[in-house]
Kinemage of the C-alpha trace (Angstrom):
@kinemage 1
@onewidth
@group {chain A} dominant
@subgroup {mainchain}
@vectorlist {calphas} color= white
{ca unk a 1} P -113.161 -61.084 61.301
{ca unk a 2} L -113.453 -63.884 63.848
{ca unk a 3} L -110.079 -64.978 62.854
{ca unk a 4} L -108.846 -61.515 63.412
{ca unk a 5} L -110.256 -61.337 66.836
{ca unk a 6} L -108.732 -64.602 67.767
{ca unk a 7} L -105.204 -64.242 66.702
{ca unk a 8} L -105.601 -60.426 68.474
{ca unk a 9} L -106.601 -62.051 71.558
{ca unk a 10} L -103.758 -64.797 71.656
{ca unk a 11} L -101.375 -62.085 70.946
{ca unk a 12} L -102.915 -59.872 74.543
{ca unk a 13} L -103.168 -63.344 76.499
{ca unk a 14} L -99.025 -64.110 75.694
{ca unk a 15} L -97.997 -60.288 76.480
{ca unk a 16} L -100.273 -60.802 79.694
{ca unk a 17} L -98.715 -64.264 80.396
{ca unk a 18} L -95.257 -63.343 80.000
{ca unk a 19} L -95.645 -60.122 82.352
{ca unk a 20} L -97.278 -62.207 84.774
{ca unk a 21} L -94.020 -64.613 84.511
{ca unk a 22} L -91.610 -61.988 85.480
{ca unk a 23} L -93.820 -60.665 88.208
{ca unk a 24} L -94.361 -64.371 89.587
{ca unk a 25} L -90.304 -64.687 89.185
{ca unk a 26} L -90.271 -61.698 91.361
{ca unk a 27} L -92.924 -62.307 93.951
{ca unk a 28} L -90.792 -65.584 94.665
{ca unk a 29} L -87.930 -63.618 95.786
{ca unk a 30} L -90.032 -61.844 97.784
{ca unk a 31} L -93.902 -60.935 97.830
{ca unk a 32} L -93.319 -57.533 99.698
{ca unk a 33} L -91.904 -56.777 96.271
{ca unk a 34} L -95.230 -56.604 94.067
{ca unk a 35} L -97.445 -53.589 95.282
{ca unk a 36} L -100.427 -52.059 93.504
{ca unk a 37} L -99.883 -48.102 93.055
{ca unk a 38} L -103.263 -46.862 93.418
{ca unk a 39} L -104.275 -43.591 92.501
{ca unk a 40} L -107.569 -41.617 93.056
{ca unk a 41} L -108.904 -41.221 89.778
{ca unk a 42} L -111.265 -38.228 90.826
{ca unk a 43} L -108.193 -35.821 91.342
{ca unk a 44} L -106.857 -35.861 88.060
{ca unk a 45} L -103.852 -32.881 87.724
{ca unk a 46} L -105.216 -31.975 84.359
{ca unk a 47} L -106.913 -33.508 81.906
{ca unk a 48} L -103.824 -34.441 80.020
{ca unk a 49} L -102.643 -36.428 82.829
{ca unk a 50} L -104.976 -39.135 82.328
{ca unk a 51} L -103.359 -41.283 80.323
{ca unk a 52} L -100.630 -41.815 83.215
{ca unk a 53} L -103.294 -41.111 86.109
{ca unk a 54} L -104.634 -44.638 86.239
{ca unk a 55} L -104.354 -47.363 89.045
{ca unk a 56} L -100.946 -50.009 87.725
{ca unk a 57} L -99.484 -53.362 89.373
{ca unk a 58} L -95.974 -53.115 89.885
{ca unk a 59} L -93.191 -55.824 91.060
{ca unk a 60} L -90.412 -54.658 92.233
{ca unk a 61} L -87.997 -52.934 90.282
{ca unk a 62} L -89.171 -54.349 87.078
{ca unk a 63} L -89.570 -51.611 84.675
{ca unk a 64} L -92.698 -53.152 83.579
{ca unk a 65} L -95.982 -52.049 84.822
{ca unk a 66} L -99.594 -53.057 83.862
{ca unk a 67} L -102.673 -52.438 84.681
{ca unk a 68} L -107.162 -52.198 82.960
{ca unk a 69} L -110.688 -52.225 83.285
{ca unk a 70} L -113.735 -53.580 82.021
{ca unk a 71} L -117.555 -52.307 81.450
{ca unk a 72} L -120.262 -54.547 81.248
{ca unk a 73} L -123.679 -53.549 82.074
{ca unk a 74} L -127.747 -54.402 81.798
{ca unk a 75} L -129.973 -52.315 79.220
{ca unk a 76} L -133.509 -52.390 78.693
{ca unk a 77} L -133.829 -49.274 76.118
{ca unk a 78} L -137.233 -48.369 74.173
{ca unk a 79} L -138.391 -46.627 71.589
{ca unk a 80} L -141.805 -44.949 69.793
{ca unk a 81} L -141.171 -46.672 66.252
{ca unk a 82} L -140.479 -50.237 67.238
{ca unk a 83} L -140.571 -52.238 70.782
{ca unk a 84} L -136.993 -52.228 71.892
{ca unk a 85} L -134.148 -55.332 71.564
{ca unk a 86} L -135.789 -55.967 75.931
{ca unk a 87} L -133.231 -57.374 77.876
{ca unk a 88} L -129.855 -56.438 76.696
{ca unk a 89} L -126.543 -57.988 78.273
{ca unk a 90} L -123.834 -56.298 77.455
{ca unk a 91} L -119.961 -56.682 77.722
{ca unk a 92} L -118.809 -53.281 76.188
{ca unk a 93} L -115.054 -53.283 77.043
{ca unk a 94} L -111.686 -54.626 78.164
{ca unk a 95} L -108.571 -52.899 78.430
{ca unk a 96} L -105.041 -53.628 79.080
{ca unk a 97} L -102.364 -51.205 80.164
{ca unk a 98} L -98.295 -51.715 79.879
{ca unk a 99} L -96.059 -49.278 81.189
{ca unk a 100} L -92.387 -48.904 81.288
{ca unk a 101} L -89.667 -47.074 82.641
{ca unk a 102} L -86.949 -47.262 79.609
{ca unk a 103} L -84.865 -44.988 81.039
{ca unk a 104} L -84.083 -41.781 83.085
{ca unk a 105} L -86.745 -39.137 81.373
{ca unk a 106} L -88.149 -42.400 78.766
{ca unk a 107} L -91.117 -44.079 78.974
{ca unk a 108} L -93.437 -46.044 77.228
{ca unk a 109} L -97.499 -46.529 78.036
{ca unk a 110} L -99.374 -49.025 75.632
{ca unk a 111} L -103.494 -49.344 75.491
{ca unk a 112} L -105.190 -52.441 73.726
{ca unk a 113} L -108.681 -52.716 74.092
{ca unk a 114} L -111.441 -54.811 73.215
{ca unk a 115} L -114.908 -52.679 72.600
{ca unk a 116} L -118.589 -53.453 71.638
{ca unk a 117} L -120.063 -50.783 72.035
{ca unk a 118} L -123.514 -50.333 70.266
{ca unk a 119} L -123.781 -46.634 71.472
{ca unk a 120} L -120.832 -46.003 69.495
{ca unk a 121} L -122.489 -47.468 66.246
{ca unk a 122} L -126.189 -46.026 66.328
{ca unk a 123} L -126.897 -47.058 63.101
{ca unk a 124} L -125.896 -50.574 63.076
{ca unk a 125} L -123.868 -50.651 60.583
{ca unk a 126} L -121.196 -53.470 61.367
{ca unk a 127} L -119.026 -51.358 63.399
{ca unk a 128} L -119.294 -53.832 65.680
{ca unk a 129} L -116.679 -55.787 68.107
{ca unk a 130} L -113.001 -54.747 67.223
{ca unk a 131} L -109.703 -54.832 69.132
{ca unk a 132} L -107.151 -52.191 68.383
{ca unk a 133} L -104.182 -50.703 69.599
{ca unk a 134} L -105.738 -47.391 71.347
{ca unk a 135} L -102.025 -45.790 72.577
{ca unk a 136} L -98.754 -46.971 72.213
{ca unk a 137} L -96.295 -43.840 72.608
{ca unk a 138} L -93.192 -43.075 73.667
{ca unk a 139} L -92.697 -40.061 75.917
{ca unk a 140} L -88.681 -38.308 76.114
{ca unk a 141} L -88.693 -35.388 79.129
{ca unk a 142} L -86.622 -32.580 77.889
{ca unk a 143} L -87.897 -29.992 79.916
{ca unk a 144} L -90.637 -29.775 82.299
{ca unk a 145} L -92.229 -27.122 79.834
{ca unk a 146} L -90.881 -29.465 76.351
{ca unk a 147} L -91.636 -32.913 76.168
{ca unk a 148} L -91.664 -34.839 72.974
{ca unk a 149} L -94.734 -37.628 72.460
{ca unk a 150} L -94.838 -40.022 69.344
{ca unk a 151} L -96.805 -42.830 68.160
{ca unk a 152} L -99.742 -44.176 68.568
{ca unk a 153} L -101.533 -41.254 70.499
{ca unk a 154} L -105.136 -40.076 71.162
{ca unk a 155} L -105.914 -36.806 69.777
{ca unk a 156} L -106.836 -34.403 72.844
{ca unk a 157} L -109.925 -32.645 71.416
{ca unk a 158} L -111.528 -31.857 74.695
{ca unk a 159} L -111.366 -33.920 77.699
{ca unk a 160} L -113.643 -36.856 77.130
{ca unk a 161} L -111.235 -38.022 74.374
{ca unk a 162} L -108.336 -37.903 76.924
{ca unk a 163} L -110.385 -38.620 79.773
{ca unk a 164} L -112.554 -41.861 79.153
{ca unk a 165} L -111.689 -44.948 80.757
{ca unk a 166} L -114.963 -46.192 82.043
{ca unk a 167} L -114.664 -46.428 85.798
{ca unk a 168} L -114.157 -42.884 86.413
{ca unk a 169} L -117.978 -41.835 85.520
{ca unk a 170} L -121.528 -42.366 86.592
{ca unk a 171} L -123.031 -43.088 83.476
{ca unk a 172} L -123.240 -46.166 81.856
{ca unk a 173} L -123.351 -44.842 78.028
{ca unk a 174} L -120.696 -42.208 76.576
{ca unk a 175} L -121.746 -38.546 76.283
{ca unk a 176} L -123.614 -38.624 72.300
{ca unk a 177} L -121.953 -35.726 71.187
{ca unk a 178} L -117.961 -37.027 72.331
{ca unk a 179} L -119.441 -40.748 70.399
{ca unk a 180} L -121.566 -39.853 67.782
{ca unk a 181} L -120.718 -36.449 66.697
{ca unk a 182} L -116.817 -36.415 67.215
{ca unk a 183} L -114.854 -39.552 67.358
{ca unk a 184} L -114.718 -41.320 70.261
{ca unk a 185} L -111.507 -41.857 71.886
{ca unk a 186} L -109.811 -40.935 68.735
{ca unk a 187} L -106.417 -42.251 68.221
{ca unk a 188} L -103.723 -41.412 65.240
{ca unk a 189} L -100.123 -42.077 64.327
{ca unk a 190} L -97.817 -38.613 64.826
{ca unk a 191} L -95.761 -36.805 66.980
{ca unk a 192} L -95.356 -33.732 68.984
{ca unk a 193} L -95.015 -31.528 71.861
{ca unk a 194} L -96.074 -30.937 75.454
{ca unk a 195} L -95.267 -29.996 78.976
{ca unk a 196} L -96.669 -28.040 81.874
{ca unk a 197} L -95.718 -25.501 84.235
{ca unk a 198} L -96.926 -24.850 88.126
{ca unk a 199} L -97.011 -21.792 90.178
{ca unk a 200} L -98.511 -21.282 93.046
{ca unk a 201} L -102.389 -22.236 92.584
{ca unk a 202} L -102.390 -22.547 89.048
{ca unk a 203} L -101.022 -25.453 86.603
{ca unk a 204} L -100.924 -24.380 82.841
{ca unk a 205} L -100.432 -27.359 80.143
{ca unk a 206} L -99.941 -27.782 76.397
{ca unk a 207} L -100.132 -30.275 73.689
{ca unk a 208} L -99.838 -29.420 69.988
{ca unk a 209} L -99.368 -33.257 68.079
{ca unk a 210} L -99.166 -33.443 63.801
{ca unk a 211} L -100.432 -36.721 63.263
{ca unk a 212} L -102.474 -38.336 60.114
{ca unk a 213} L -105.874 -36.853 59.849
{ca unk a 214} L -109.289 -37.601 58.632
{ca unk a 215} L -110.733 -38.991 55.608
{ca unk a 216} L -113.288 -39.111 52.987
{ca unk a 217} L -115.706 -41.496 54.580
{ca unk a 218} L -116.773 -38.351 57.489
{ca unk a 219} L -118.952 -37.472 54.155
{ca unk a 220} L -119.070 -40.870 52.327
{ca unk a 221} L -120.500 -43.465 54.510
{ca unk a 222} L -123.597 -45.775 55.155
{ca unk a 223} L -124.953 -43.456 57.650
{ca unk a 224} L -125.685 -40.898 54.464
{ca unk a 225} L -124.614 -37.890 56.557
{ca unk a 226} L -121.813 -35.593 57.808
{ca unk a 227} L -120.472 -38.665 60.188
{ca unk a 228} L -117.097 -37.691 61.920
{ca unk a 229} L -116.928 -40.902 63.872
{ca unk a 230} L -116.499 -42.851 60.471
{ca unk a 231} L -113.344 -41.717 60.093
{ca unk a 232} L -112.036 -43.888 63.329
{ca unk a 233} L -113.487 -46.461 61.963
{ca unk a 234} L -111.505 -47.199 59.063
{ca unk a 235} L -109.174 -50.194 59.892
{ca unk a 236} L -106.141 -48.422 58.105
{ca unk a 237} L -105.998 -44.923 59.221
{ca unk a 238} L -103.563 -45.641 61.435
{ca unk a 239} L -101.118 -46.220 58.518
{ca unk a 240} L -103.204 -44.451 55.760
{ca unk a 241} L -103.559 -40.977 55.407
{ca unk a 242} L -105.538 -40.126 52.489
{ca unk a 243} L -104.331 -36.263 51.689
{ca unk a 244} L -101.287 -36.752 52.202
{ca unk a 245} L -101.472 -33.754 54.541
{ca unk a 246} L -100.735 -33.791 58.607
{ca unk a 247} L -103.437 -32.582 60.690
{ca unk a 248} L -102.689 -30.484 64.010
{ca unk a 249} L -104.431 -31.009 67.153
{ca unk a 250} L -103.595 -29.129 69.706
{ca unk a 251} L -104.361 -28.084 73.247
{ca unk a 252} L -104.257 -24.995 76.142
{ca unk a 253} L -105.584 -26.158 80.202
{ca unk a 254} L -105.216 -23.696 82.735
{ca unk a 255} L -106.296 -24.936 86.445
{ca unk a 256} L -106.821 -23.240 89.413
{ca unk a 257} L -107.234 -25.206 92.780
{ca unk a 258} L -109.700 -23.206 94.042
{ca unk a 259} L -111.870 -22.568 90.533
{ca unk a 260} L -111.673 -25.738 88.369
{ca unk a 261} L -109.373 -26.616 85.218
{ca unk a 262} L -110.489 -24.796 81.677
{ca unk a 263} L -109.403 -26.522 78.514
{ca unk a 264} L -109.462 -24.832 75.102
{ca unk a 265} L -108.383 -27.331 71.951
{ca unk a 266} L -108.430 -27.190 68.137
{ca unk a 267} L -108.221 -29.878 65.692
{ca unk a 268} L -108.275 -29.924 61.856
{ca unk a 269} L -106.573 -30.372 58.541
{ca unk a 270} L -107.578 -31.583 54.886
{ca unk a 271} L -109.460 -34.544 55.129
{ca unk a 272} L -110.264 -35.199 51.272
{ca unk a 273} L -108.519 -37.699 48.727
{ca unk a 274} L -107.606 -33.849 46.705
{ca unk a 275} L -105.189 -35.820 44.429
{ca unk a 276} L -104.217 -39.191 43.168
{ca unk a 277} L -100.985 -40.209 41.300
{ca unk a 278} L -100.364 -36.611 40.546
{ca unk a 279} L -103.620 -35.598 39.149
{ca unk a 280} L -105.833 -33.232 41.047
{ca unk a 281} L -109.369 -34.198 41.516
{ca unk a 282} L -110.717 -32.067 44.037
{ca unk a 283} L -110.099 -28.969 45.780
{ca unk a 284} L -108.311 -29.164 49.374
{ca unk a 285} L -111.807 -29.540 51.559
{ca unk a 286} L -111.019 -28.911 55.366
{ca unk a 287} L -112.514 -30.260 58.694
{ca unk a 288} L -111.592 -27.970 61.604
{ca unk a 289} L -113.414 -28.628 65.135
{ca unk a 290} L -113.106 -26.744 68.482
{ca unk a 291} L -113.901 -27.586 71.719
{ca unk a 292} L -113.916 -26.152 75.648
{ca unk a 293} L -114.462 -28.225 78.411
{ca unk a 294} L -114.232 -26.706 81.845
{ca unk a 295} L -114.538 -29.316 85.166
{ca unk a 296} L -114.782 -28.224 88.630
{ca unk a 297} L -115.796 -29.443 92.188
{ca unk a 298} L -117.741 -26.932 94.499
{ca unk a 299} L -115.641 -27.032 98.257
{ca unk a 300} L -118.735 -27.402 100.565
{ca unk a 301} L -121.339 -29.751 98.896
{ca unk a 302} L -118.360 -31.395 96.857
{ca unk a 303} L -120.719 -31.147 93.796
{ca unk a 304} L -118.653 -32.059 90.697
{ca unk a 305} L -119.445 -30.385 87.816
{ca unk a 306} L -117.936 -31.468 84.158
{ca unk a 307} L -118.894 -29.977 80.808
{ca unk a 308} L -118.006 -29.572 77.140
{ca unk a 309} L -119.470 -28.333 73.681
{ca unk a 310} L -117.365 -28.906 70.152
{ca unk a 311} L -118.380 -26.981 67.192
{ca unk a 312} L -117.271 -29.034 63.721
{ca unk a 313} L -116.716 -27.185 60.363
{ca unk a 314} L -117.042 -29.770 57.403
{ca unk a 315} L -115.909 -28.350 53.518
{ca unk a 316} L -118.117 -30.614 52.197
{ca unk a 317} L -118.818 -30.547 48.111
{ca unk a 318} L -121.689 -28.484 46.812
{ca unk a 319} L -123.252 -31.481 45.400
{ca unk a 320} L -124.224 -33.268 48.390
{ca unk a 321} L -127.801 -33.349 49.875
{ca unk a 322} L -128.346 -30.782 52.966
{ca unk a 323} L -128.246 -33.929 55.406
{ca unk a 324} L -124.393 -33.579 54.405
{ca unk a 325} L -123.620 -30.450 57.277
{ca unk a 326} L -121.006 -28.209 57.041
{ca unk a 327} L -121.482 -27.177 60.679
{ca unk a 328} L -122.994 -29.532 63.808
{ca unk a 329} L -122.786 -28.498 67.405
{ca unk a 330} L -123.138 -30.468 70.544
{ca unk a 331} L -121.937 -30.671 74.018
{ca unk a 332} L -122.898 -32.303 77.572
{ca unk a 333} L -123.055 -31.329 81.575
{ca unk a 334} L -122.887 -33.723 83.798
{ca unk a 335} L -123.573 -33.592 87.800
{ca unk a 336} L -122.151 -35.536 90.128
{ca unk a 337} L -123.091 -35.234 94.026
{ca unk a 338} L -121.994 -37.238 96.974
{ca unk a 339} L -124.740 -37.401 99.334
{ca unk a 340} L -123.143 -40.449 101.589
{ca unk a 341} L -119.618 -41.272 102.031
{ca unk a 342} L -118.717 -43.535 105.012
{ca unk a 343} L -118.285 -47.286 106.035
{ca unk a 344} L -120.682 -49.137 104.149
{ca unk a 345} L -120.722 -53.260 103.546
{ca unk a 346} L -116.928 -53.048 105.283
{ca unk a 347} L -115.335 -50.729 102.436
{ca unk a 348} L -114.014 -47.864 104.447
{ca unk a 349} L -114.193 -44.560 101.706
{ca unk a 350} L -117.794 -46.187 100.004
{ca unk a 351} L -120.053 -43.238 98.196
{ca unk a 352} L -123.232 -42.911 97.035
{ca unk a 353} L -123.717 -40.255 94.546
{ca unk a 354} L -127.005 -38.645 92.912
{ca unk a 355} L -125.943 -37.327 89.035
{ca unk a 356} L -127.819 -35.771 86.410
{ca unk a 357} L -126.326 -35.901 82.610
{ca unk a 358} L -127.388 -33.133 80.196
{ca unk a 359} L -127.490 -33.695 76.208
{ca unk a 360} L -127.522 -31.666 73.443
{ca unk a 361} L -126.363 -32.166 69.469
{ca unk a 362} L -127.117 -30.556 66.278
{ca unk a 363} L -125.916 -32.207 63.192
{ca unk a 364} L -127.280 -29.777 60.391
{ca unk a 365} L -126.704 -25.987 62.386
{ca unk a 366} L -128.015 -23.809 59.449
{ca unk a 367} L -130.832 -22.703 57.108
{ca unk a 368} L -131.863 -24.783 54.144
{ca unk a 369} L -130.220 -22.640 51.056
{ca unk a 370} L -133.670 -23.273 48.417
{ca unk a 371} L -136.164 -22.220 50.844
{ca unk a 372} L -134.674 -19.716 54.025
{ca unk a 373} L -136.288 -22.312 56.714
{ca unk a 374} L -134.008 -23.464 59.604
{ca unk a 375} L -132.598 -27.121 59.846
{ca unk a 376} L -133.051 -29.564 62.883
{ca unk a 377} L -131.696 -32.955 63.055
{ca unk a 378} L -130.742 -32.585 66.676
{ca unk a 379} L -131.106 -34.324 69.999
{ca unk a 380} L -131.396 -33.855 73.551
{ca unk a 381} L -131.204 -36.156 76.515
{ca unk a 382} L -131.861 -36.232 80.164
{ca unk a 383} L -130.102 -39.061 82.262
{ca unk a 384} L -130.658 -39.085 85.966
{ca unk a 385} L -128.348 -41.934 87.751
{ca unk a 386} L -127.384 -42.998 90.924
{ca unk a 387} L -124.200 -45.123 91.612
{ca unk a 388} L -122.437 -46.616 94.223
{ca unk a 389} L -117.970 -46.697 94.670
{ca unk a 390} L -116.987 -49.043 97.121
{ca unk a 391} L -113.672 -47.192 96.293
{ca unk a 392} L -112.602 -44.981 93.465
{ca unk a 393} L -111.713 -47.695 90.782
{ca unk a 394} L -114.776 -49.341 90.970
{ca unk a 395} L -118.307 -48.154 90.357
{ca unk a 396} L -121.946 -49.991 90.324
{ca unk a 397} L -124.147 -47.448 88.222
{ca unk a 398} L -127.983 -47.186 87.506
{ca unk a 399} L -129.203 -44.793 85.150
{ca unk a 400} L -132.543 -43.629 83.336
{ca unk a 401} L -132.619 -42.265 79.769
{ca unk a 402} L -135.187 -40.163 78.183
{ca unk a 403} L -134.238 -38.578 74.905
{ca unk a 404} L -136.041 -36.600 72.464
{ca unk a 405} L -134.574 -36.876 68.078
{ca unk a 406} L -136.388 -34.477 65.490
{ca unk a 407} L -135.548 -35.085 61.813
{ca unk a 408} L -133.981 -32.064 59.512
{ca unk a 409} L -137.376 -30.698 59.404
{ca unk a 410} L -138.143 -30.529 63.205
{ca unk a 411} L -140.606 -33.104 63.121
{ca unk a 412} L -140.644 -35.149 66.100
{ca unk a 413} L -139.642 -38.435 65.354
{ca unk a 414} L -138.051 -40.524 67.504
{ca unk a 415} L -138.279 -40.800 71.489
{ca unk a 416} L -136.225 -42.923 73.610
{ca unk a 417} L -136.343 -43.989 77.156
{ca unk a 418} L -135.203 -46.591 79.336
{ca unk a 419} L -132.929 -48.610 82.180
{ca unk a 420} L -129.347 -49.712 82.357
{ca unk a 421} L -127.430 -50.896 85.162
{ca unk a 422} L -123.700 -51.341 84.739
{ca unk a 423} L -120.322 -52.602 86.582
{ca unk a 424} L -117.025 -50.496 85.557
{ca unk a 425} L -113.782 -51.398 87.193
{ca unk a 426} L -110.159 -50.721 87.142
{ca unk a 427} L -107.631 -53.695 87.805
């Protein structure tokens, strides 16, 4: 693995040196050449337009374009059935961007990120440190309303997934049920469709991708439970796709400037190993999930306001033990409100905002079948935070946890609560 990581990171440091070449070649002609297009992160179009709606160095008329950010951050996180890890330092990600202009109507964005994120691996289960391709995909404009997308792309099931990069929230941990529930910042190998389409005060978009889908381990993993995330962590599923059957994501936002954006999204296909050099040895067992998110910012108190609940639907084999769900909920609200922006420390646009993070999952929704009685296995959170933006790409953020975890009986089992403090930047 450490060999891995090290050839990985030689690999980013000579596509990072040789871009830098070309835009030191060009700053020698002339420095008024290289500008940084800078974009405020907070007014996204549409959810969809994330991937694009990020801050990028340019040089000229290179075609080339890059850009990134990094989270690291401070935790001190406790717990009622052992003491806490204390003082945690923690360098959770770095991300690289490349852009290019191909052609007229072609372009290219590329993601490759380095993550350690132990939020992402509850369990500790050697999930660990990786760095992975995240996006690479091509995009060919057609039509404003018919746009083809393939390669490398993240699946947009809700807005988190689309919408993640660390910079642009107030919260120094990932919503639980977009990590822990569904996959975080899923990513698969396909192709599709999408455009969008303006009149007046409202924008309408689509995306409907096929790509490769799921696989056995969301029901066959250490964790011993329906475990969604799993699935993105299997080093080949990028190339790999165990049922030999595509699965379709796809995607409906419609925005109003005066209301807030709505996003409605569907993903799902056969995620079982159903056959096996032509003999059948399962049924076709499905995983479908659906998700709304809805974001909006109120025009007098600027309050930001950003939700979104999934429901998952797992086939899962008769057999299995009720921890193994065939239906989990979860979703989160979070708050966001300015309550100074002005010159502060010399930074002209500084803000200080008070936010408030809601949390809510249920892995086992549903009644044991042997004796009628209801299932838990769910948790809540409260996060209160304050954080401070010197400008919109960069945020210092202290939050507060306190979370509450009952077991599939609804006993109380586990409470949490504690500090982090973290730096998230673009670049």
């Amino acid at each position: 693995m450490k060999h891995k990581i090290v050839i990985s990171f030689s690999i980013l440091i000579l596509i990072t040196a040789n871009i830098n070449a070309q835009i030191n070649i060009a700053a020698k002609l002339d420095s008024s050449l290289i500008k940084r297009v800078v974009v405020d992160t907070s007014k996204s179009q549409l959810n969809m337009d994330a991937i694009y709606n990020r801050p990028f160095l340019k040089a000229g008329k290179l075609p080339v374009s890059i850009g990134g950010y990094f989270e690291a951050n401070w935790q001190n996180i406790n717990n009622n059935i052992n003491t806490g890890l204390g003082n945690q330092f923690q360098f959770r990600r770095f991300s690289l961007f490349v852009a290019s202009s191909i052609s007229k109507r072609i372009k290219f964005l590329s993601e490759i990120e380095f993550e350690n994120d132990p939020t992402d691996d509850p369990d500790n289960l050697g999930k660990g440190t990786k760095i992975e391709v995240e996006y690479a995909a091509v995009d060919i404009e057609l039509h404003p309303l018919v746009n083809l997308r393939g390669g490398v792309i993240l699946n947009p099931i809700g807005s988190f997934n689309q919408n993640h990069d660390g910079p642009k929230w107030e919260f120094v941990d990932r919503p639980i049920a977009m990590t822990q529930m569904l996959p975080a910042t899923l990513s698969s190998t396909g192709a599709g469709l999408y455009g969008k389409h303006y009149t007046k005060n409202w924008l309408f978009g689509y995306e409907v991708y096929l790509t490769g889908g799921l696989n056995d381990s969301i029901i066959d993993n250490p964790q011993g439970k329906t475990f969604l995330p799993a699935a993105n962590s299997d080093p080949g599923h990028l190339s790999n796709n165990v049922s030999g059957m595509p699965m379709t994501t796809a995607k409906l936002s419609v925005r109003n400037n005066h209301i807030g954006e709505l996003g409605l999204s569907y993903m799902g296909g056969v995620y079982n190993t159903w056959q096996k050099e032509g003999g059948i040895l399962d049924i076709k067992r499905r995983c479908d999930v659906y998700d709304i998110d809805f974001n909006t910012k109120l025009p007098v108190l600027k309050t930001a306001i950003r939700g979104e609940f999934a429901w998952i639907f797992v086939n899962v084999p008769p057999t299995y033990s009720p921890q193994y769900s065939n239906k989990q909920h979860g979703g989160y609200v979070d708050i966001v409100q300015p309550i100074i922006q002005r010159r502060i420390l010399g930074w002209d646009k500084a803000v200080i905002n008070l936010a408030m993070r809601l949390e809510y999952v249920d892995w086992n929704v549903g009644y044991f079948q042997s004796t009628g009685t209801k299932m838990y296995n769910d948790v809540w959170s409260i996060v209160p935070a304050i954080s401070f933006r010197p400008n919109q790409q960069t945020v210092i953020r202290f939050n507060y946890r306190y979370e509450r975890q009952r077991d599939i009986i609804g006993n109380p089992f586990l409470n949490t609560g504690g500090f982090s403090l973290g730096l998230a930047t673009y670049f």
